[in-house]
N, C-alpha and C positions, 0 to 999 in steps of 0.2 A: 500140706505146705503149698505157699501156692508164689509164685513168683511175678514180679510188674518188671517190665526192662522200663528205664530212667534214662539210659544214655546208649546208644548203636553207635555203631563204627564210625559212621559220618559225625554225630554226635562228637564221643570221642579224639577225633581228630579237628575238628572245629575247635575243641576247647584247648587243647595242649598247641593250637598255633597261639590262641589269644592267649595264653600264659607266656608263650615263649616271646612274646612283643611287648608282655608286661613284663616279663625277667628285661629283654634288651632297654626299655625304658627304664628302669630302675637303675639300669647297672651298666648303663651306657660304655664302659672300658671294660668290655666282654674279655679282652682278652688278662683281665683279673680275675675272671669267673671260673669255679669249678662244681658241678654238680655231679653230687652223692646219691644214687639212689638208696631206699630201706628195701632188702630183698620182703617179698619175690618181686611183685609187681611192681614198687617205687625203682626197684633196679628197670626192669624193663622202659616207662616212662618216663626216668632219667635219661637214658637214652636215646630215647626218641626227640626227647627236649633240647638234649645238645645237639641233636642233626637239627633241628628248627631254628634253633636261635642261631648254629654256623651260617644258615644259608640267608639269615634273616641281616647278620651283620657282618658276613664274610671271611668270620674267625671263628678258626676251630676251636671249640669247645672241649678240656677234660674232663671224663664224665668216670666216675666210677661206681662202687658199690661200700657201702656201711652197714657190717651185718652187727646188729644193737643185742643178739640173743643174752648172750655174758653179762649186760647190763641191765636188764630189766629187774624191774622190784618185785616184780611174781613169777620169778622161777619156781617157787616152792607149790605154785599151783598145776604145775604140768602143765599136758597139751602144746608145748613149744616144737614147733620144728626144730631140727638140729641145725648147729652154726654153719655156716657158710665162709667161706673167707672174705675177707674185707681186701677190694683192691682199689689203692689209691693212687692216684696217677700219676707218674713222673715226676713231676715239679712238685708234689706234695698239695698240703695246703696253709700253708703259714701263709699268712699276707693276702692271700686271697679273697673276693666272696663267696661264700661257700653258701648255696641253694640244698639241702635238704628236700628230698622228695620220696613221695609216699603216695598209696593209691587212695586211701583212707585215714582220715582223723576224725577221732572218735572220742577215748577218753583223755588223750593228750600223755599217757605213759609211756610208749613206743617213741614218741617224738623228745621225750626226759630221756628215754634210754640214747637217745641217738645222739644228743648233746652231751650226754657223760663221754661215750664211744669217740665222739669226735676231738674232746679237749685230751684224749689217750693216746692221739696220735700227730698232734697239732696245734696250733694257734690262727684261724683263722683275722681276718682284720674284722671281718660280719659274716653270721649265721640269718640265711633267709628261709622259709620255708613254704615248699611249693606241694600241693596236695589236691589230685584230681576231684576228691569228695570231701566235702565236709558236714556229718553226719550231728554235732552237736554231744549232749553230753558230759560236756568237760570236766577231767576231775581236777586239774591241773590249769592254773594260766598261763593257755599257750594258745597261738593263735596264729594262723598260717596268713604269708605274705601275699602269695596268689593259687586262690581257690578257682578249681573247675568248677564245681558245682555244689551249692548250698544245699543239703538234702535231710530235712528235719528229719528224724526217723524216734519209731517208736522203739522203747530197751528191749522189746522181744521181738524187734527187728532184725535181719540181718543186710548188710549193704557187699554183695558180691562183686568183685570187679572181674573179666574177664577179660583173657589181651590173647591176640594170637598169638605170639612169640609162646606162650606158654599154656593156652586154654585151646588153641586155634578159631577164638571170635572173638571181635571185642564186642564189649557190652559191659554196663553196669546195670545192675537188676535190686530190685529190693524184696528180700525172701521175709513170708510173713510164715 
């Protein structure tokens, strides 16, 4: 196996400022705004994205987590981490815009399960979706709002993302 890094720390932080100018562009009344991460790593970069876009428009941002495990169409294939708990912030998200965020979009089922997961607990007013890779493939039409980075890759590819909160680097790498 042999691994290419695509994205370093500097990298990485470059790209989630320029998403979080395109979220405050979009959605100019931040303070509608509530962003979900998809654990692990969409959790973590959710987070980082609502410290960006607060400092970016001077409104705190709620940020929480949406764990989609329960909804997916291929449980019966294994390999799933075990659920996490979904926490939503405060105010909910009825009425809201709600950003969707993930490290990786790939087949687009993770991002079906997130949207069943969210109308379980809510009515948002609009569903965006923000995703640091987007690797192609699609089995599903679904298509993120603002992408980090375009990253064609081959099926016996793998696209790693790495984040300090939980890897101790960041990086994204492409494992062949």
């Amino acid at each position: 196996m042999s691994a290419r890094t695509v994205l370093t720390g500097s990298d990485i932080d470059r790209t989630l400022r320029r998403i979080a100018h395109e979220i405050v562009e979009a959605v100019p009344a931040t303070d509608q705004l509530v962003l979900l991460g998809i654990p692990t790593r969409g959790a973590v970069l959710s987070s980082r994205l609502a410290l960006l876009i607060g400092a970016i428009s001077g409104t705190a941002v709620p940020h929480g987590t949406l764990d989609v495990t329960m909804y997916r169409d291929d449980l019966h294939r294994g390999g799933h981490r075990s659920p996490v708990a979904t926490v939503i912030p405060d105010g909910g998200i009825d009425n809201t815009v709600c950003v969707l965020v993930d490290d990786v979009l790939f087949s687009g089922r993770t991002v079906r399960a997130a949207l069943d997961a969210l109308t379980a607990i809510g009515r948002p007013t609009m569903v965006k979706l923000a995703v640091l890779v987007d690797r192609g493939h699609r089995e599903l039409p679904i298509r993120a709002d603002h992408v980090g980075k375009n990253l064609p890759s081959a099926l016996g590819e793998r696209i790693t993302v790495r984040l300090l909160e939980t890897d101790d680097v960041d990086q994204v790498q492409v494992v062949t």
